[in-house]
N, C-alpha and C positions, 0 to 999 in steps of 0.2 A: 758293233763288230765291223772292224774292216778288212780290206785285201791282207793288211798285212798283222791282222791280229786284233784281241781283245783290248779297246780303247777306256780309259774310266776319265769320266766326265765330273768336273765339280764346277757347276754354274754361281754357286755364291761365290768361290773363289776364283773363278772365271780360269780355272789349270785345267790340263789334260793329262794323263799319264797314261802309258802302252804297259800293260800289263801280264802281255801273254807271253809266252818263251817261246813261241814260232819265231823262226828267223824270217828275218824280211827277206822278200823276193829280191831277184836282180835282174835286170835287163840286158839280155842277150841279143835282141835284135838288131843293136850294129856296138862297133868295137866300142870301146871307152877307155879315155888317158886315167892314167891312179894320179887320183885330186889330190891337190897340195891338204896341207893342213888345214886352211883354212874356209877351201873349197867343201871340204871333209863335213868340217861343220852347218855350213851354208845345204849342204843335202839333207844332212839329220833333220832340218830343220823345215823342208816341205812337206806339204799333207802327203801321204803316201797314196790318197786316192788321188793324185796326178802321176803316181808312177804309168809308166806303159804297160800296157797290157803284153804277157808272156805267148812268144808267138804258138800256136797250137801245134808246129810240129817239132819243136824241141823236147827233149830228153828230158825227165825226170830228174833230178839234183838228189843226191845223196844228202842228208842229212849231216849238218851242221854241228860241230860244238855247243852247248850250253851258250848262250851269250846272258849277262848278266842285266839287273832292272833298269832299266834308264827313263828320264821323263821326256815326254813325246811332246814339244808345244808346237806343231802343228796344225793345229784343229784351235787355235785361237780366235782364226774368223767365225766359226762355227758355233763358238759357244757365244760371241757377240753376236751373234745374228737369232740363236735362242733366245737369248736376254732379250731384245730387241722383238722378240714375237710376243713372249710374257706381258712384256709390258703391252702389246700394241692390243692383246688381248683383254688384259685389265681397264684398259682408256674405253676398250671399246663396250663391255661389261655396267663400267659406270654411265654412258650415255644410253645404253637401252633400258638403263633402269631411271635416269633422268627420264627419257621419253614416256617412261610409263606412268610417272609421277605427275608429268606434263596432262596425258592422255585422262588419269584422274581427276584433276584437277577441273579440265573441260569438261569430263562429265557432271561436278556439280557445280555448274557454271549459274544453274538459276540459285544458289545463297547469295543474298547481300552480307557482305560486310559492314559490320557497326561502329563505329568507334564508341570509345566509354562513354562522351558526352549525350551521345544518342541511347545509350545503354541505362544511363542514368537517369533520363529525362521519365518523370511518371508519365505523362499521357501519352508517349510511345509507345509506352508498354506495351500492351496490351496486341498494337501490330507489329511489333518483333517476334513475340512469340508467335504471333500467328505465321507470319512469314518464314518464319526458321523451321517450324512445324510441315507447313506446307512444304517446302526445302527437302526434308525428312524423308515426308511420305516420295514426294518426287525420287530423291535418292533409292530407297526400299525397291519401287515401281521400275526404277530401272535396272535396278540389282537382278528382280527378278526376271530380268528377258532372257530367253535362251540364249548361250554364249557358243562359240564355236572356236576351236583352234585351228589356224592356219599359218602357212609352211611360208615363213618370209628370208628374203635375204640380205643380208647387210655386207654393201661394201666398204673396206677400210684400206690404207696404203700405210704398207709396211717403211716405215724409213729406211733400215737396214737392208732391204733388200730391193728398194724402188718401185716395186712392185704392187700391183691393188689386191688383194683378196677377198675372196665373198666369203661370209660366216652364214648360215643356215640358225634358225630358231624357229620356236612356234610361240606365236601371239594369240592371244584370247580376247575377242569380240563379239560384239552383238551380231545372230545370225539374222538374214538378211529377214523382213517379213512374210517374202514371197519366196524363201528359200527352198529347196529340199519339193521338188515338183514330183508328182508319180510320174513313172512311165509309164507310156500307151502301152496296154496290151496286145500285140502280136495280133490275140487269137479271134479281140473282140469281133471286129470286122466280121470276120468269116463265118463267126458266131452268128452274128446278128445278119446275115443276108442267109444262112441256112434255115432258121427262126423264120424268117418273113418267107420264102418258098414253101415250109411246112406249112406255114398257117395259109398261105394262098390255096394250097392243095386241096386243105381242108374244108374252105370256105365254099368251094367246087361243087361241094360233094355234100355239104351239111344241109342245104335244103331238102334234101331225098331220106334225111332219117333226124329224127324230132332228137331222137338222144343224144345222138353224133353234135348237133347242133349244141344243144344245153351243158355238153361236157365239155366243148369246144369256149365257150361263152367264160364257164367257169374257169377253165386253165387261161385264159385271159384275162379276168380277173385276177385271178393271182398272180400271174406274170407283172399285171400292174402296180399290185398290193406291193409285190416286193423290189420291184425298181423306186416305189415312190419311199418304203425303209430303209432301202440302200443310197437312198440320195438325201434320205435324213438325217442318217447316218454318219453320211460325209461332211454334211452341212453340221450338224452337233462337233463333230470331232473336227472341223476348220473353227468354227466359234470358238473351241476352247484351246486350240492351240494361238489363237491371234488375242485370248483373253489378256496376259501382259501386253501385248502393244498399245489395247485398248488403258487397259490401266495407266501407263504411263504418259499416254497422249494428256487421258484426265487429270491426272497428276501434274503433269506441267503447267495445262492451262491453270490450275487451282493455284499453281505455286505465281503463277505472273501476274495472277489477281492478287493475290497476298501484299507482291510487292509492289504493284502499284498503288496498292490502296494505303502502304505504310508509307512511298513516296511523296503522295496527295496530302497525307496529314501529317507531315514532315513539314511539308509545304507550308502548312495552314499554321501550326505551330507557329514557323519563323517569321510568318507575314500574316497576324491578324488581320491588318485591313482587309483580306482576300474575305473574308467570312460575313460581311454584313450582307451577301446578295448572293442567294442561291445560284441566280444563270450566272454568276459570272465564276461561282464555286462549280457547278458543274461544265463551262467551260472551261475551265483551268484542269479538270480534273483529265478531261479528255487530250487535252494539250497533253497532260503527262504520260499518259494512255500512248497516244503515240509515239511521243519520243520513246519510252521503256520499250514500245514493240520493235519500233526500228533500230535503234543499239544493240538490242539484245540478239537479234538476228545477228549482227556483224560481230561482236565483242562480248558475249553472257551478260552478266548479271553487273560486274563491277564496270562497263562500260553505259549499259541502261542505268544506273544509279549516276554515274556523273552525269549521264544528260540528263536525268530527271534535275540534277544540282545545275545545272545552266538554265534549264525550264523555270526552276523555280527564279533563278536572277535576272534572268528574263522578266520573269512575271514580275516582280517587284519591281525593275526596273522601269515596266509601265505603266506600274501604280505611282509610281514616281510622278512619273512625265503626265501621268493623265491630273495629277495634283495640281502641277503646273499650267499645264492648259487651262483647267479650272478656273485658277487662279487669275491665267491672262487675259480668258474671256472676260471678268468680271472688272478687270484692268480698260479694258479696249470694246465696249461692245458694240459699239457702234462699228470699230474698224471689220470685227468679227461678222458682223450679218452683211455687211456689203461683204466681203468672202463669201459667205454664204450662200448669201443670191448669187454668187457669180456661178458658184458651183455649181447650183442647181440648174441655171440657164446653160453652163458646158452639157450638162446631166440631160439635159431635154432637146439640145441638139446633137448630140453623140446619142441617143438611145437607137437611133435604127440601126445603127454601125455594130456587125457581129461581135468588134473586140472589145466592146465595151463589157459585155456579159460577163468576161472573169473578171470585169472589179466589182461588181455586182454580185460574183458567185457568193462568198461569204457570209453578205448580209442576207441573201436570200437563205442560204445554209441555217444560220441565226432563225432568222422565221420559221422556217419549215420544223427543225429542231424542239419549236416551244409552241405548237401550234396540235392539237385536236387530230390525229392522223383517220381519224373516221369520217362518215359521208355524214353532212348537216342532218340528215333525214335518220339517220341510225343515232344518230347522239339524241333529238327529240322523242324519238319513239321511246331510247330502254329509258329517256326521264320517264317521259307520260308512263313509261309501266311499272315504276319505282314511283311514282304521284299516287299509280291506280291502287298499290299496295297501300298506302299509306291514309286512302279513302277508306279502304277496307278496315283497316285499324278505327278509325274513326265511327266509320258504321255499327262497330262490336261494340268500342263502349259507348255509342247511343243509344244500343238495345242490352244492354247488360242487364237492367231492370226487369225487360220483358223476356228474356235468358233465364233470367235465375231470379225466378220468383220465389215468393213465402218468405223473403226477409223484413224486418220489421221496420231499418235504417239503411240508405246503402252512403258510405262512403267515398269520395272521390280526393284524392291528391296526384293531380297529373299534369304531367311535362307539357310543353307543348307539340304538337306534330308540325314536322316540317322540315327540312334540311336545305342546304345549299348545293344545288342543283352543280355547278363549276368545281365543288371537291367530290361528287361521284362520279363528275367526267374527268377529272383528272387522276382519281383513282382507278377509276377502269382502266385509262389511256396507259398511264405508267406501269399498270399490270399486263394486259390484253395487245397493248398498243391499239392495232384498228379493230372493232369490235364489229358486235351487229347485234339485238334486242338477243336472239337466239341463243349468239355464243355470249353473254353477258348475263345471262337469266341464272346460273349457277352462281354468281359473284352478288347481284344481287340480292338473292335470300339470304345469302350470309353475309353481306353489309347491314338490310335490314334485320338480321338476328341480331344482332351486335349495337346496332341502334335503340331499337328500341326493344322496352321489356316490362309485358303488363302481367303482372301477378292480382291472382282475386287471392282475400283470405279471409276465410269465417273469425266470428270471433262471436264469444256467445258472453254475457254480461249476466248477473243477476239482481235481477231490481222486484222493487216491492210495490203492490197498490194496496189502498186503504178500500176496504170492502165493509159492508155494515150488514150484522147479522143480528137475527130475532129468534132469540131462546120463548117456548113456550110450554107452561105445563098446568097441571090438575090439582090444585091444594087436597085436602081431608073433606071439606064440606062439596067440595066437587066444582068449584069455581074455576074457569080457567083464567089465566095468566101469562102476560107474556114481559119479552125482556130486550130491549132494541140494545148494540155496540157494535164500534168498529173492529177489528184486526187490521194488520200489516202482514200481506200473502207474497212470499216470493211468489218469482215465473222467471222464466228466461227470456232476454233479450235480445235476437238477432241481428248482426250487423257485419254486412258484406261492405269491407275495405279492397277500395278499388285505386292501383296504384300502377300510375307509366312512367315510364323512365327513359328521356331521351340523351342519349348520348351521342353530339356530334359528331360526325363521321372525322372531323380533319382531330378529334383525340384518339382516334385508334389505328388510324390506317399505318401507325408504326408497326401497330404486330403483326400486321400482312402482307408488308413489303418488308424486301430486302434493302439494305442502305443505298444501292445503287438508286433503286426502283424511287425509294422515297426520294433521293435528290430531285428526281425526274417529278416527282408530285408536285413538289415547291414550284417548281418551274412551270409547270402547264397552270397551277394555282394561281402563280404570280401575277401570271400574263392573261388567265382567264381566255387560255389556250387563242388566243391572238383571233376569238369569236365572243367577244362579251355579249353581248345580244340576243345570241341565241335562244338564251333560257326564257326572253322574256328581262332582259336585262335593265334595261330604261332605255334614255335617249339620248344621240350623241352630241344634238343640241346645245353647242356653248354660246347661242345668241342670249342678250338681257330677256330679265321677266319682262311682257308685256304693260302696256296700261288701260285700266280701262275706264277712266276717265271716258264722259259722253257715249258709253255702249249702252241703246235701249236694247234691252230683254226681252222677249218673247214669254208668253207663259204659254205652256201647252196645257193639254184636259189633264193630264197625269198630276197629281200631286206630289212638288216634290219638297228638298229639306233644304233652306236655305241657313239654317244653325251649324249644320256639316261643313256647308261652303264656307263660315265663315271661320273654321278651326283652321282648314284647308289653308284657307288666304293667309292666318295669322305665321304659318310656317316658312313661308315667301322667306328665302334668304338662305335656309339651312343650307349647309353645304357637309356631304360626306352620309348624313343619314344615317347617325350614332344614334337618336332618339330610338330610330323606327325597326331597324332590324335587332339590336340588342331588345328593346320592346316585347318581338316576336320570340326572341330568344335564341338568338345568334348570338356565341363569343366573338364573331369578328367581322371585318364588313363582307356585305352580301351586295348583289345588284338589288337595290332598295325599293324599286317603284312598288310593287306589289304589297310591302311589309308597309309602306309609306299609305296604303290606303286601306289596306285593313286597319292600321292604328286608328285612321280619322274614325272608320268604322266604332272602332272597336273604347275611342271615344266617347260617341254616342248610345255607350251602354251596350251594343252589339256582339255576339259573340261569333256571328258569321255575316258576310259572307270574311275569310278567313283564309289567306292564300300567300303564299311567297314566290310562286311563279303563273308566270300568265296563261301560257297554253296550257298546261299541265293540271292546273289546280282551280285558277279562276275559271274562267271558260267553262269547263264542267260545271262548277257549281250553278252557276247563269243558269246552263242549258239543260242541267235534269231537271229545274224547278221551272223549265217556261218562261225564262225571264231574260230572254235575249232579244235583241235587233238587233238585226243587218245591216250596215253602212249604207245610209239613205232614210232609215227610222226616223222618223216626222216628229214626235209626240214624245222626247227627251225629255227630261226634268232634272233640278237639279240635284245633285249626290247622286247622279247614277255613274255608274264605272264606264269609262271608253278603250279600247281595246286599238292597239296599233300591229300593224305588220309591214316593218320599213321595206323589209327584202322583197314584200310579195311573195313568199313562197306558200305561204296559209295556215304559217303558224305565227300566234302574235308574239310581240316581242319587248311591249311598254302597255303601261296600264295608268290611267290620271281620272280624275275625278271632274265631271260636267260643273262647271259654272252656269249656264245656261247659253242660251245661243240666240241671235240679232235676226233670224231671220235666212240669212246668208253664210253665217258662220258659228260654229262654237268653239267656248272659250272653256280653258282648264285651268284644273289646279295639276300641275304632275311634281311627282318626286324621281328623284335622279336623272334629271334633265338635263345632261351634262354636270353631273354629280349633285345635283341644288336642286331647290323645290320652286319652281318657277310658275306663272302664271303663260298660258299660251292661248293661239289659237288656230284653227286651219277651217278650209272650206269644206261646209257640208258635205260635198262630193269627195274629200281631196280621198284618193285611191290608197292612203299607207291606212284609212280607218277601218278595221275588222270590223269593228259591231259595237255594242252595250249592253252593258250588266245593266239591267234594269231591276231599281229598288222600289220596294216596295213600302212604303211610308206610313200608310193609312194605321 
């Protein structure tokens, strides 16, 4: 509707028409010439809302004649300038719905994308699903965070009208976690300082009546009881409202573990060579680790997945080149160790200089990484208490006999006792990290459960002895008589079968680590946590066996075994100690020395002394039977056990077999002497000697 009447509007076909039968206004506030013809037309044809306004103190106009329909295109700017809004509306309609397509999309930013060939590939499998899964739950977890609508506004520029306009909407978002605060109570305040004057009052005045005092005591009590309900309360009802934040935090990290772990073995897939060396798999693995954490912060999930794809080109890349080097050194090696040396003299004169340190930082990273993170003194002790267990097993089926009497046979089929001290510290380390006997004593009862496993079982047989029996009787004339035979009398036969079962710790420690955890086993395993020694390991000794060409021997009062010495001597050479720890009953290699002299032992018919590590197992055995000397012990013989402690700290650390000694020094047999079974010697005095197992021959 306008000044001069009802207008109809048709925007698809962009007409106007004036359809009321009001006469148009005229303008009287100053004269006007009668318009030609064609001027005539030229007026019909402006918006009437530009006519003048009729001044307020003129006359009322009589009514007009009928005037007949005519079409009004005036208002043609008007309908393009509608058209013109529609559409600016619709452009802009399609971009807040692009935006929120956009804004989806970000949120499931942690899915990777697959392509078919990755799809296709079987031993993907298995971490796609996982991946997409974890993607899932992440999705759900975030689904369910409280959402909240808020009042946003968009500005857009109209073309048709030059003009910017702001549109209003509401968007729906995650509400903030710390959102939606109470407000402070007005009253509390004044509450709580009226509360404290009453009770001051009261306190005044309660020593002078025993009741006053008891009922004062009591309403204090309860005033506590229920400030400490109403602040559990709050506390319960803040927990369960921040409970989706918490899920989706979890949810996330699970989902970034998924994919890294599907980008790692993506990895491994395209670039076997990566897979023959645990540290350099679990370095690789951590490379991917971080590239996936730092992408993903800036770009989700399709940006952490290309870098994890340049990690990996990377990585092969250096397998490449490290081929090459390889290769050149074997090329050049003479040119390569003068490098070498030079490097290392830069290395030893640049070491005081602070900037040296980050080219160092790395390798040190590397060590420390694959290295024991416990105190020397906590890794010894929980062995010695995992040794002391394993004496105790031993002890029980020593006395089984005198346990479980009244059998007629006892049976034995048993494993042997003994484990590899370097896979329970490396199991602990990779579960625990730094331990201590204490926090480790729950891990080990249930390694040793797992280890070993002695079952008794009856078993009752029936067998027969030959008895001989004398029938006697009284003929008629009254003579007696008698009658001698065998029979065959059953009885039952008693027989306790006695049955151990060991099973290595490095076959199970898969079902109690997680895969991360187990890489990290391998690695502390590999390196024999960058402390081989510790256990009692050997010696690091890579000088030749000794000669002993022109050494006179001393004989002491001890009788000793010079048939031991000479198995000892015959091993000179071995290198690695395959004989001696599979012997003992190792599937793989162990620090040998210990296994290396129980066999000579256990050559000579011996079934103890019986030990795989030195402080832990030997040592004991010496000292509960009496049968140790101290470093300085005069009266050695040979085949007795020598005991070393490189470190000085006073646990030993190598263990070799007495040859005898000149007087001035004694000479050995030792296994794992720099991996071989060498022939040595040191001075009586020399300070790395603990003591000796002294044997007893007689």
């Amino acid at each position: 509707m306008t000044r001069d009447g009802l207008i109809e509007v048709n925007e698809t076909k962009e007409t106007a028409e004036r359809v009321s039968r009001r006469e148009q206004e005229a303008d009287f506030s100053k004269p006007q010439e009668q318009p030609a013809p064609q001027a005539a037309q030229e007026a019909a044809a402006q918006n009437v809302a530009e006519l003048p306004p009729v001044s307020p103190d003129a006359s009322p106009l009589p009514l007009a004649p009928e005037l007949p329909h005519r079409q009004d295109t005036a208002t043609a700017e008007r309908v393009m300038e509608r058209v013109g809004a529609a559409q600016t509306r619709k452009a802009s309609k399609k971009a807040a719905q692009k935006a929120q397509r956009d804004a989806t999309v970000k949120e499931k930013s942690s899915r990777l994308q697959f392509t078919e060939e990755e799809l296709n590939t079987p031993e993907l499998e298995t971490y796609i699903k996982k991946s997409d899964k974890a993607a899932d739950r992440l999705d759900a977890a975030k689904a369910a965070i409280p959402k909240e609508k808020k009042l946003v506004g968009e500005r857009t520029f109209d073309e048709a009208t030059g003009k910017a306009k702001t549109r209003l909407r509401f968007t729906e978002q995650e509400k903030p976690i710390n959102g939606g605060k109470a407000h402070p109570n007005p009253l509390s305040r004044p509450a709580q300082e009226a509360g404290i004057f009453v009770h001051n009052k009261i306190h005044s005045v309660e020593k002078d009546n025993s009741g006053v005092e008891g009922a004062h005591k009591s309403e204090e009590l309860a005033e506590k009881g229920a400030k400490y309900g109403t602040r559990k309360i709050r506390e319960g009802y803040r927990s369960h409202k921040l409970k989706p934040y918490r899920a989706a935090a979890k949810a996330e990290k699970a989902a970034e573990k998924a994919n890294v772990n599907y980008l790692y073995h993506k990895t491994l897939h395209e670039n076997p060579q990566l897979t023959s060396n645990p540290l350099s798999r679990f370095m690789q693995k951590q490379q991917i680790k971080r590239q996936y954490a730092k992408a993903a912060k800036t770009g989700g999930a399709a940006t952490a997945k290309k870098a994890a794809e340049n990690t990996r080109k990377a990585a092969k890349k250096t397998a490449e080149e490290t081929k090459k080097a390889v290769a050149f050194v074997g090329r050049h090696p003479a040119g390569v160790g003068i490098a070498v040396a030079a490097l290392l003299l830069f290395i030893m004169v640049s070491a005081g200089l602070s900037s040296c340190g980050a080219m160092f930082s790395g390798m040190m990273n590397g060590v420390l990484g694959t290295s024991y993170t416990s105190e020397d003194s906590d890794l010894v002790a929980t062995e010695n208490n995992y040794a002391a267990k394993e004496t105790e097993l031993q002890q029980r089926i020593d006395n089984i006999e005198r346990d479980n009497p009244g059998y007629d046979e006892y049976r034995y089929d048993l494993d042997n006792i003994g484990h590899n001290p370097h896979e329970l510290a490396s199991y602990l380390t990779a579960l625990l990290q730094s331990y201590t006997p204490q926090s480790a004593q729950a891990e080990l009862n249930r390694v040793f459960d797992k280890q070993y496993t002695l079952t008794l079982t009856e078993e009752i047989e029936v067998r027969y002895r030959t008895e001989t029996r004398t029938d006697t009787w009284t003929d008629e004339d009254g003579n007696s008589h008698s009658d001698t035979y065998t029979v065959e009398v059953p009885y039952n036969y008693y027989i306790l079968n006695v049955k151990l079962t060991n099973r290595p710790i490095n076959s199970f420690v898969s079902e109690l680590l997680t895969a991360e955890q187990l890489e990290m086993y391998q690695v502390y395993l590999e390196t024999s946590g960058n402390k081989p020694l510790i256990f009692g390991g050997g010696s690091p000794d890579v000088s030749a066996s000794e000669d002993l060409s022109g050494v006179q021997f001393v004989n002491g009062t001890r009788p000793g075994n010079t048939a031991i010495v000479d198995i000892a001597k015959r091993q000179v050479g071995n290198v690695g100690g395959q004989p001696y720890w599979s012997w003992y009953g190792f599937n793989s290699r162990v620090e040998w020395c210990a296994c290396f002299v129980s066999w000579c032992y256990g050559q000579m018919g011996l079934s103890e002394p019986r030990f795989a590590a030195c402080q832990s197992q030997g040592i004991p055995w010496f000292t509960s039977r009496g049968q140790w000397g101290a470093r300085g012990y005069e009266n050695i013989a040979p085949g007795d056990a020598i005991f070393f402690d490189w470190d000085l700290d006073g646990s030993a650390d190598h263990v070799g077999l007495v040859i005898g000694t000149d007087g001035s020094r004694v000479y050995t047999v030792e296994g794992n002497s720099g991996d071989a079974c060498k022939i040595k010697s040191y001075p009586l005095d020399y300070a790395c000697i603990k003591g000796y197992g002294l044997m007893n021959w007689n």
